[in-house]
PQR file of N, CA, C, O and H, with PARSE charges and radii, in Angstrom:
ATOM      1  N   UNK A   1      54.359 -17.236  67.204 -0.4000 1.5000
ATOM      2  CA  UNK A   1      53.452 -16.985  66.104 -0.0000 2.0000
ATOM      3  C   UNK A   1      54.253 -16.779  64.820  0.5500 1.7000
ATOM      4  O   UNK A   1      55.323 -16.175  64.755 -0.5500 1.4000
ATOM      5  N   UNK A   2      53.692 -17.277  63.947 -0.4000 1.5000
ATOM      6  CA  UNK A   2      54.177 -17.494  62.297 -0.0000 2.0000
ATOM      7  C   UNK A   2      54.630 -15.678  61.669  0.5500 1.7000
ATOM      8  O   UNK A   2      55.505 -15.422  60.843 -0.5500 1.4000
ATOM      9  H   UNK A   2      52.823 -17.767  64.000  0.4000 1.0000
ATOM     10  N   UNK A   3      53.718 -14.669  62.379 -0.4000 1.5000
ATOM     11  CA  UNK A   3      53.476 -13.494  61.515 -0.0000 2.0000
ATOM     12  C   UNK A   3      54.989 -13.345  62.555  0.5500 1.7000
ATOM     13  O   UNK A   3      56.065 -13.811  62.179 -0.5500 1.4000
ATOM     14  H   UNK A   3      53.007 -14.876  63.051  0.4000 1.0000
ATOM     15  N   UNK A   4      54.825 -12.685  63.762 -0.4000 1.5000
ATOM     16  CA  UNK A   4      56.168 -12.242  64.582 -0.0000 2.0000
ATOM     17  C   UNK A   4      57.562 -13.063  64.389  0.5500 1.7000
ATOM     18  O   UNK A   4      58.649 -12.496  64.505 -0.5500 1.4000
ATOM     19  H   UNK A   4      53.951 -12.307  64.067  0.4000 1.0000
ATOM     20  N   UNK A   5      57.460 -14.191  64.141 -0.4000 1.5000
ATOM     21  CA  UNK A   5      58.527 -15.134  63.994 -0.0000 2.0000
ATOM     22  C   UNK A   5      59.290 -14.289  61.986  0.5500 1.7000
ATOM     23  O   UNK A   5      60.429 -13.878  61.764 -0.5500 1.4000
ATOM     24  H   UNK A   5      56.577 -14.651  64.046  0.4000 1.0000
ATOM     25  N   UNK A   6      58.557 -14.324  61.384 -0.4000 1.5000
ATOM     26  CA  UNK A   6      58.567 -13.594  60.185 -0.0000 2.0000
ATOM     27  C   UNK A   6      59.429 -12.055  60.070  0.5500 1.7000
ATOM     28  O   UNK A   6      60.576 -11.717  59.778 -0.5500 1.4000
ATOM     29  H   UNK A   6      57.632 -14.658  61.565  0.4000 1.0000
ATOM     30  N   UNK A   7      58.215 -11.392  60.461 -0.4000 1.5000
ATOM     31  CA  UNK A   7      58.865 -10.052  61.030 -0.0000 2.0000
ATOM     32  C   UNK A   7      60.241  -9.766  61.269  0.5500 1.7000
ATOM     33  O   UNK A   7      60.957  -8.914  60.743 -0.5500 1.4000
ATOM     34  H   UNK A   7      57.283 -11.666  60.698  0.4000 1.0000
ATOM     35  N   UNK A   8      60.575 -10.863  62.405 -0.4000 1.5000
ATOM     36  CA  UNK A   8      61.632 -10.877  63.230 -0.0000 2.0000
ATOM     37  C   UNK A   8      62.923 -11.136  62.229  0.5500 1.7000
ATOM     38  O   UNK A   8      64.023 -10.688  62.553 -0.5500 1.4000
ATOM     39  H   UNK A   8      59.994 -11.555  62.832  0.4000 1.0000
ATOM     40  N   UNK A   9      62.731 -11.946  60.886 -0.4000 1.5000
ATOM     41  CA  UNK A   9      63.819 -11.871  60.201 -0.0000 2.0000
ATOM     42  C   UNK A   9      63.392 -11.077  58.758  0.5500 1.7000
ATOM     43  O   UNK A   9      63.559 -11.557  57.637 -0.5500 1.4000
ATOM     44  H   UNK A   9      61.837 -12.310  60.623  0.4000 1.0000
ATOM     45  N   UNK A  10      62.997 -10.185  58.959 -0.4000 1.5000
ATOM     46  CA  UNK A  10      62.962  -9.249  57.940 -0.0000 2.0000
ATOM     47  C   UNK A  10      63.855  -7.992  58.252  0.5500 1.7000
ATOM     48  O   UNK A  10      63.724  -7.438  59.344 -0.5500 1.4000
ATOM     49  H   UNK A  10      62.862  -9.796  59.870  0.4000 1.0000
ATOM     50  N   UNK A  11      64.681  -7.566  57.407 -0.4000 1.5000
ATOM     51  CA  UNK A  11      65.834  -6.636  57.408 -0.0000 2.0000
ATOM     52  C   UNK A  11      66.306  -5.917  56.887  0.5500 1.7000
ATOM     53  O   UNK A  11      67.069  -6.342  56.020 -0.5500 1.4000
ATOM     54  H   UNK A  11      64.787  -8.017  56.520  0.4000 1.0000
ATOM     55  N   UNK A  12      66.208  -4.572  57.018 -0.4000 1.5000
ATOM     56  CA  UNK A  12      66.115  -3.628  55.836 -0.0000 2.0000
ATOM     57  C   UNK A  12      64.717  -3.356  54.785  0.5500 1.7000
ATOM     58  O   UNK A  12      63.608  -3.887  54.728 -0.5500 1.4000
ATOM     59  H   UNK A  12      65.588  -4.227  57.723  0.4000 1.0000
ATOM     60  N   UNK A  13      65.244  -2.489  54.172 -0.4000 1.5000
ATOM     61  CA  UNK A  13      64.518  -2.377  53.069 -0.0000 2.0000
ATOM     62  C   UNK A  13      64.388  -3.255  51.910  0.5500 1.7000
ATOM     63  O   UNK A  13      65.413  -3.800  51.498 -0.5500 1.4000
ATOM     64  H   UNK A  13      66.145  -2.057  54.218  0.4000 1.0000
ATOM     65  N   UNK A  14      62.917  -3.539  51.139 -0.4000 1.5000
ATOM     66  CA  UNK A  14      62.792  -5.031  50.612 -0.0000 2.0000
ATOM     67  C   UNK A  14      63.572  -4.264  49.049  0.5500 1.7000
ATOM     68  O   UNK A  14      63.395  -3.165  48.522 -0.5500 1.4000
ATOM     69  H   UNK A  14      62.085  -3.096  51.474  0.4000 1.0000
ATOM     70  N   UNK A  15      64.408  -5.371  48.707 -0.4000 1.5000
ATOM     71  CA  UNK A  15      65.295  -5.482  47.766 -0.0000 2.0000
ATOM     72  C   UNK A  15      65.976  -3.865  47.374  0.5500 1.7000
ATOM     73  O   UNK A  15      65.850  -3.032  46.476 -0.5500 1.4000
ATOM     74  H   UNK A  15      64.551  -6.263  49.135  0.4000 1.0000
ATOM     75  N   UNK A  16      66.577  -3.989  48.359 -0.4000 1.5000
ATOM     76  CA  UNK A  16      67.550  -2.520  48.876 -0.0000 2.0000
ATOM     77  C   UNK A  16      68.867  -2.843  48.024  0.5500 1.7000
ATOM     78  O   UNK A  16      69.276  -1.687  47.910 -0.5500 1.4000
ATOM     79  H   UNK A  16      66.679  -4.665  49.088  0.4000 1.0000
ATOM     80  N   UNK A  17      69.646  -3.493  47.464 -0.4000 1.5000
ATOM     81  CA  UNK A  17      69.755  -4.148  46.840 -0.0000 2.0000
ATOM     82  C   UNK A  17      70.026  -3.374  45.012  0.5500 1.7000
ATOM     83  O   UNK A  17      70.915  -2.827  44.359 -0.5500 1.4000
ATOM     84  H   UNK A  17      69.313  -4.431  47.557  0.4000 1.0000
ATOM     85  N   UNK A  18      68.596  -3.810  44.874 -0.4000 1.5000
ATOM     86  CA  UNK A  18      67.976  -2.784  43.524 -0.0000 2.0000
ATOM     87  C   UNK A  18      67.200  -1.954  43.220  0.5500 1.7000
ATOM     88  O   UNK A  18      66.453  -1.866  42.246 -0.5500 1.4000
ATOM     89  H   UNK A  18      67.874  -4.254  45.404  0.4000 1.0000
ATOM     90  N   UNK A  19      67.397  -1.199  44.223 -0.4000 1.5000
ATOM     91  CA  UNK A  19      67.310   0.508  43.926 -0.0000 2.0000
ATOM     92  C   UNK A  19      67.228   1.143  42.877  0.5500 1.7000
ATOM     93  O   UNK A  19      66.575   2.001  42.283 -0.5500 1.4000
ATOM     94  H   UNK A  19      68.005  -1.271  45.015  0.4000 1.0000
ATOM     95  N   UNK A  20      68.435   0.197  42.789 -0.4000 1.5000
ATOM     96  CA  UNK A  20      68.738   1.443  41.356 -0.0000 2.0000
ATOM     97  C   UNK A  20      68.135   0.831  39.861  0.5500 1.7000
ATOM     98  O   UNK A  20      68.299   1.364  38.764 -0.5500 1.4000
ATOM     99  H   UNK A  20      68.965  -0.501  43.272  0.4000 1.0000
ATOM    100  N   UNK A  21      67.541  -0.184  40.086 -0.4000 1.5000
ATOM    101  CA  UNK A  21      67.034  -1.177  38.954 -0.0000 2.0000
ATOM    102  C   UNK A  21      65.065  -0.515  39.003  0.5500 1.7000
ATOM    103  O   UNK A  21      64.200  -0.599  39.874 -0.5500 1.4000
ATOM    104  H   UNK A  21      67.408  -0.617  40.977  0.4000 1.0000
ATOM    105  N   UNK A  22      65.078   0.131  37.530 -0.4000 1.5000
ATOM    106  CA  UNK A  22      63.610   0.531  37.665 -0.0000 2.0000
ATOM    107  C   UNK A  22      62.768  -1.058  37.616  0.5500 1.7000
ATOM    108  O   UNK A  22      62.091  -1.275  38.621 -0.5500 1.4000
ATOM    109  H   UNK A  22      65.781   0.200  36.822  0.4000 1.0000
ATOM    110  N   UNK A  23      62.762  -1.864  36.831 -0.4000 1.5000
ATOM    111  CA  UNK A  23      62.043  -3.227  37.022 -0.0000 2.0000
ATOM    112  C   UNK A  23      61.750  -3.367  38.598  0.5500 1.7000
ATOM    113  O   UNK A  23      60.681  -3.970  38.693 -0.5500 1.4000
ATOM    114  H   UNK A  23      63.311  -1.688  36.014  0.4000 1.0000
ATOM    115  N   UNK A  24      62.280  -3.045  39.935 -0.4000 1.5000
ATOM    116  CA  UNK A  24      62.587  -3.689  41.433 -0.0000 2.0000
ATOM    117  C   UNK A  24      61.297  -2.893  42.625  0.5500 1.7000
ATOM    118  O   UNK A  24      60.636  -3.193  43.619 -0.5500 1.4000
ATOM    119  H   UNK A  24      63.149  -2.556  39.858  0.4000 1.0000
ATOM    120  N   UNK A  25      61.620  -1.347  41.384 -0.4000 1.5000
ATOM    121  CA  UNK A  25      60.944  -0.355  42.435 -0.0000 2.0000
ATOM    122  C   UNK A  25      59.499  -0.982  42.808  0.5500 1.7000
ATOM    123  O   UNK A  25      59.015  -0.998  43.940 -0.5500 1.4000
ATOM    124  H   UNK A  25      62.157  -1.104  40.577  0.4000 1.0000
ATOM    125  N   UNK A  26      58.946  -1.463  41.703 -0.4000 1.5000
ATOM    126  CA  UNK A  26      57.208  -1.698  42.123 -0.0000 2.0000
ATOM    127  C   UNK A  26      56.987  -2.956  42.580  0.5500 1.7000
ATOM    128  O   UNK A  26      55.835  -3.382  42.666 -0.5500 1.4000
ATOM    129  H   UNK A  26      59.339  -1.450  40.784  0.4000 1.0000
ATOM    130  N   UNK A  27      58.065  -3.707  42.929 -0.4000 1.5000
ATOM    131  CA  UNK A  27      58.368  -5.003  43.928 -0.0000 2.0000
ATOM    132  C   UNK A  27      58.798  -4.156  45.164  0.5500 1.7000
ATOM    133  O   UNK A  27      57.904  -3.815  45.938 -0.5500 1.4000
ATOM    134  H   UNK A  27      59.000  -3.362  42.859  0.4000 1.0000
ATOM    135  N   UNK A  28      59.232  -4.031  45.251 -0.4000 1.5000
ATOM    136  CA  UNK A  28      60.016  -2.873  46.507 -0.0000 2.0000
ATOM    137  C   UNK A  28      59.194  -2.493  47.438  0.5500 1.7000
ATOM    138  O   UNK A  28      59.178  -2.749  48.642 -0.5500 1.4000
ATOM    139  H   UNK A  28      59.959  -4.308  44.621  0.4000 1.0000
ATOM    140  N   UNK A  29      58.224  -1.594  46.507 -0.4000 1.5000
ATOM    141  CA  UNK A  29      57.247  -0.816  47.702 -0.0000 2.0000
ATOM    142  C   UNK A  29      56.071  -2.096  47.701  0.5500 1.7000
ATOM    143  O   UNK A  29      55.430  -2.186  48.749 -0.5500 1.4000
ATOM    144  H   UNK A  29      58.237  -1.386  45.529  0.4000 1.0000
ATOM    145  N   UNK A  30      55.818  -2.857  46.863 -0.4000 1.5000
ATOM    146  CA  UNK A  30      54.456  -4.258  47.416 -0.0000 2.0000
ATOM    147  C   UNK A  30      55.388  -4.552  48.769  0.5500 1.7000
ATOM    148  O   UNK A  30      55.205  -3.868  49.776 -0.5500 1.4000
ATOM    149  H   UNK A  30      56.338  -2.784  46.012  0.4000 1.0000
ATOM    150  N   UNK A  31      56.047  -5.240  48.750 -0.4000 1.5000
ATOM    151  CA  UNK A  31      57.173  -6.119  49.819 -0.0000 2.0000
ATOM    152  C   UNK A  31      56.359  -4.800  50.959  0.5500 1.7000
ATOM    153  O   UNK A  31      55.447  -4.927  51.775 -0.5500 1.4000
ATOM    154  H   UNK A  31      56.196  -5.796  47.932  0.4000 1.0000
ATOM    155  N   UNK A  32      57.202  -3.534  50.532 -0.4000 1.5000
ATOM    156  CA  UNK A  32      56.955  -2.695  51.773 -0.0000 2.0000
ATOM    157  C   UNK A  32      55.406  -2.314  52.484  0.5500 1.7000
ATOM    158  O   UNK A  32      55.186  -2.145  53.683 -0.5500 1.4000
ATOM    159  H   UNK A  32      57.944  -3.430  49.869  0.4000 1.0000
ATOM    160  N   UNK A  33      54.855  -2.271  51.848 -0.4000 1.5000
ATOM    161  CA  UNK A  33      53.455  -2.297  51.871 -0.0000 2.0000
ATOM    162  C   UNK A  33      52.872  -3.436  52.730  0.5500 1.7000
ATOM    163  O   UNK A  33      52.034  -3.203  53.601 -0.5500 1.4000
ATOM    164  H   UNK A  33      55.034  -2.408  50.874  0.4000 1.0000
ATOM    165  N   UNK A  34      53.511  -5.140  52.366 -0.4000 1.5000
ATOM    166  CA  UNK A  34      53.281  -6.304  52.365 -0.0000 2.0000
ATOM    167  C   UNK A  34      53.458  -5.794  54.253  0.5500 1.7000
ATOM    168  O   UNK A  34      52.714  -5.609  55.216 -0.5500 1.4000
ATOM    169  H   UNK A  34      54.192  -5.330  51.658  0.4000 1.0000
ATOM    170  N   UNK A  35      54.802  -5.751  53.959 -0.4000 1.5000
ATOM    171  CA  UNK A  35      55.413  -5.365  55.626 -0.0000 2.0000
ATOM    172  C   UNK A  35      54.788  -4.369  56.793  0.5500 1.7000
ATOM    173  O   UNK A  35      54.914  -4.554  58.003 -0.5500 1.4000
ATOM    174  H   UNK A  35      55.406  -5.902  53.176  0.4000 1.0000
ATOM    175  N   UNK A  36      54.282  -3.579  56.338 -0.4000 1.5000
ATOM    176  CA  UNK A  36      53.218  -2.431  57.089 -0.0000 2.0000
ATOM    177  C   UNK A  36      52.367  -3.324  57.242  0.5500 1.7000
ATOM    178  O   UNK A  36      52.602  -3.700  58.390 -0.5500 1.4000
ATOM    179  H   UNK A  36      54.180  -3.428  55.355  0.4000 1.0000
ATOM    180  N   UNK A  37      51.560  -3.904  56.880 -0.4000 1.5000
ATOM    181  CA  UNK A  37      50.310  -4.402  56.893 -0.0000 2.0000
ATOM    182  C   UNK A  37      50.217  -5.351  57.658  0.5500 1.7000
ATOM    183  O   UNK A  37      49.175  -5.679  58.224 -0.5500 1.4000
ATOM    184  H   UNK A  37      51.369  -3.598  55.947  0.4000 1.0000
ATOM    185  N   UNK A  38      51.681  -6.100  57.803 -0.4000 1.5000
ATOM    186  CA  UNK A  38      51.757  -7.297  58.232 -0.0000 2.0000
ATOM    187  C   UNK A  38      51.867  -6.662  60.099  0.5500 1.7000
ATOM    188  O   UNK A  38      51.229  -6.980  61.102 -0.5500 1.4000
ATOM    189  H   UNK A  38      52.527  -5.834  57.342  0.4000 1.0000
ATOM    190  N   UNK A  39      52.748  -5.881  59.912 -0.4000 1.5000
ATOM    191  CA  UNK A  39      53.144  -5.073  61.268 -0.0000 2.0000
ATOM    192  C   UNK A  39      51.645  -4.492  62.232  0.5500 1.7000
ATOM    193  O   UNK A  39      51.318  -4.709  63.399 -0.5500 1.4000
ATOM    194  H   UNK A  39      53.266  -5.623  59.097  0.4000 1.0000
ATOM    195  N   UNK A  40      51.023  -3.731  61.188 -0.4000 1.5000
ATOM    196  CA  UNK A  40      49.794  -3.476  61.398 -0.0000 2.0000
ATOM    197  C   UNK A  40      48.576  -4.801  62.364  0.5500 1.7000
ATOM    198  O   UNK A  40      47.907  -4.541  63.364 -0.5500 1.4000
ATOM    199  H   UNK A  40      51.289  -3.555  60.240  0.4000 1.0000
ATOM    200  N   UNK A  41      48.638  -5.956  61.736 -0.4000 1.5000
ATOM    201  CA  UNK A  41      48.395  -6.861  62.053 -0.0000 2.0000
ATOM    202  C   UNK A  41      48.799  -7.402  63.194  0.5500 1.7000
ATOM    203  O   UNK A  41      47.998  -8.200  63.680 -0.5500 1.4000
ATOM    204  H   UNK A  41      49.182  -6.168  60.923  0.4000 1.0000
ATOM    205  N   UNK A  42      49.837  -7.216  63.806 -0.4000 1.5000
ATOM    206  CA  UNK A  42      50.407  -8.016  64.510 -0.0000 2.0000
ATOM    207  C   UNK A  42      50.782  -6.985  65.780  0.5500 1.7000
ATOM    208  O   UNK A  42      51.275  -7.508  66.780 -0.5500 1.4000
ATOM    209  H   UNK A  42      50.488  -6.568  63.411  0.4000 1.0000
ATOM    210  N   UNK A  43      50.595  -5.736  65.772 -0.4000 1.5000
ATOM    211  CA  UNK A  43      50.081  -4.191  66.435 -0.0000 2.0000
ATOM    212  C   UNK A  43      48.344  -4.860  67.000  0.5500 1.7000
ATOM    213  O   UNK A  43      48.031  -5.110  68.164 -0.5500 1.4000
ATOM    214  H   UNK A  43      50.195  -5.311  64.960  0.4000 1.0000
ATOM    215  N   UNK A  44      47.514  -5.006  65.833 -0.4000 1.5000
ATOM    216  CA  UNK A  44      46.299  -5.298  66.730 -0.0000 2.0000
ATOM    217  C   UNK A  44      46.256  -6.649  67.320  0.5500 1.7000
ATOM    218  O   UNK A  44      45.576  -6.802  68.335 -0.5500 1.4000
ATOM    219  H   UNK A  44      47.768  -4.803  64.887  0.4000 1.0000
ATOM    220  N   UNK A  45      46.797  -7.500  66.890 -0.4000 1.5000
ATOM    221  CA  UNK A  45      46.848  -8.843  68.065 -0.0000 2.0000
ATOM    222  C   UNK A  45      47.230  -8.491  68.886  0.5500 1.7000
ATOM    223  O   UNK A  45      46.711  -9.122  69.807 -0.5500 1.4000
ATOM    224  H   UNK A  45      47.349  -7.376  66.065  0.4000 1.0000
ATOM    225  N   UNK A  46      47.792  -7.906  69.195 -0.4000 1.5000
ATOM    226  CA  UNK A  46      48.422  -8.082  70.706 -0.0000 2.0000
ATOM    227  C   UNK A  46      47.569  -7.183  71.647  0.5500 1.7000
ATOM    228  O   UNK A  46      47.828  -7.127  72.849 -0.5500 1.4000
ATOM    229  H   UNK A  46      48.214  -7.393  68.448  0.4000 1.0000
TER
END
């Protein structure tokens, strides 16, 4: 499946990277958010 195949190469924290860059933070937590949700998703398929 497209969502687990995904997952599977996601690594770390999204743009861990730039932390320290205020422009990154409110990309950062969407990505992370993006990623819960996606996880979430793929928790009730199965």
């Amino acid at each position: 499946e497209l969502l687990e195949r995904a997952l599977d190469r996601w690594r770390g924290p999204s743009l861990d990277d730039l932390t320290y860059a205020p422009f990154a933070l409110s990309a950062a937590q969407h990505l992370s958010e993006q990623r819960a949700h996606a996880i979430e998703d793929l928790v009730v398929r199965r």
